[in-house]
ZAGUVEX-861607 format. One line per field, with one value per residue (C-alpha): residue number from 1; x, y, z; chain; residue in one letter. Coordinates in steps of 0.02 Angstrom, whole numbers. Example, Ala and Ser with C-alpha at 12.3 -4.5 7.8 and 13.67 -1.06 7.14 Angstrom:
2
pos	[1  2]
px	[615  684]
py	[-225  -53]
pz	[390  357]
unit	[A  A]
code	[A  S]
***
This chain:
80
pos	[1  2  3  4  5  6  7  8  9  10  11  12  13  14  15  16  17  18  19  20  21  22  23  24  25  26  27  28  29  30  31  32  33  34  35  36  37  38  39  40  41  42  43  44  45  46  47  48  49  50  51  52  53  54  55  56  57  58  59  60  61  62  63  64  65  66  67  68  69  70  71  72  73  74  75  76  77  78  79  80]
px	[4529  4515  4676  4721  4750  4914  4981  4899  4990  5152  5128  5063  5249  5320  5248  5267  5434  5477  5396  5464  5561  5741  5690  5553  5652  5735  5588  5492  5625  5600  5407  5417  5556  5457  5335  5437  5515  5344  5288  5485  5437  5273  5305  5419  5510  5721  5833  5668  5746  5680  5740  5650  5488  5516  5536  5385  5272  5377  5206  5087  5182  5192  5002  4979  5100  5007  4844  4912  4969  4797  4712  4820  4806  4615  4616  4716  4606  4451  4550  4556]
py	[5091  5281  5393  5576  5605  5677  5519  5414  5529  5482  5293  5303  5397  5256  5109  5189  5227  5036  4964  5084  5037  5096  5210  5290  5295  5474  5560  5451  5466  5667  5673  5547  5643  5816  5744  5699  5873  5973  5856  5905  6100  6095  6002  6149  6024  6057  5898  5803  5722  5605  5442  5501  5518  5350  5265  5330  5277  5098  4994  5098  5070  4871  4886  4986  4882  4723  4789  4871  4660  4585  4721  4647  4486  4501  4587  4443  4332  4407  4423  4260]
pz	[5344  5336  5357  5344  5165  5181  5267  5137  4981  5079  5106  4904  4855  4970  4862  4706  4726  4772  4653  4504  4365  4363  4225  4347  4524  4502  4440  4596  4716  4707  4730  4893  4962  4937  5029  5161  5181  5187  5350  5414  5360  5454  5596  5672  5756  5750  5724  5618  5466  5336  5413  5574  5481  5390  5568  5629  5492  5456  5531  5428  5280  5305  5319  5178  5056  5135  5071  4907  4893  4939  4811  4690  4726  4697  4537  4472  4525  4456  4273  4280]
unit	[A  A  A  A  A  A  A  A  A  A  A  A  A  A  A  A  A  A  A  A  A  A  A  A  A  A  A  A  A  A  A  A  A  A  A  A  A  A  A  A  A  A  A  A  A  A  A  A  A  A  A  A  A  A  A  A  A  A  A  A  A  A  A  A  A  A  A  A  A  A  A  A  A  A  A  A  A  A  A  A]
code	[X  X  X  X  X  X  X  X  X  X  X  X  X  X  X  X  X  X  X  X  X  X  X  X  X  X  X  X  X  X  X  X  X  X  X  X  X  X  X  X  X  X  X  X  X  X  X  X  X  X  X  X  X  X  X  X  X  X  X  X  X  X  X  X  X  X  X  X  X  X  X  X  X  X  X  X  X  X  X  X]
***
């Protein structure tokens, strides 16, 4: 499935932040949340906040994690 890059860089910060190690969440936690203020910053829209943006995109990120999952999935299985 083909999205706009900049979505895709967002649902990738998304993952990678929940799936980090406890050691890797800060640094993580910062790059995912940049990402979430530029869309605020260019959107031009007063009152947008992070958790807004998060709700909006909550069924694209289920998809994406669900494929990230699959891909897994079936690299394990070829290791094997």
């Amino acid at each position: 499935m083909s999205r706009n890059p900049e979505l895709e860089a967002l649902l990738q910060a998304k993952y990678d932040l929940d799936t980090a190690s406890d050691e890797q969440k800060v640094t993580l936690e910062r790059v995912y949340f940049a990402r979430l203020d530029a869309i605020i910053a260019r959107s031009g829209i007063p009152g947008t906040t992070r958790h807004l943006i998060e709700e909006v995109f909550v069924d694209a990120y289920r998809e994406f994690r669900r494929a990230k999952k699959l891909e897994e999935r079936a690299k394990l299985g070829r290791i094997r």
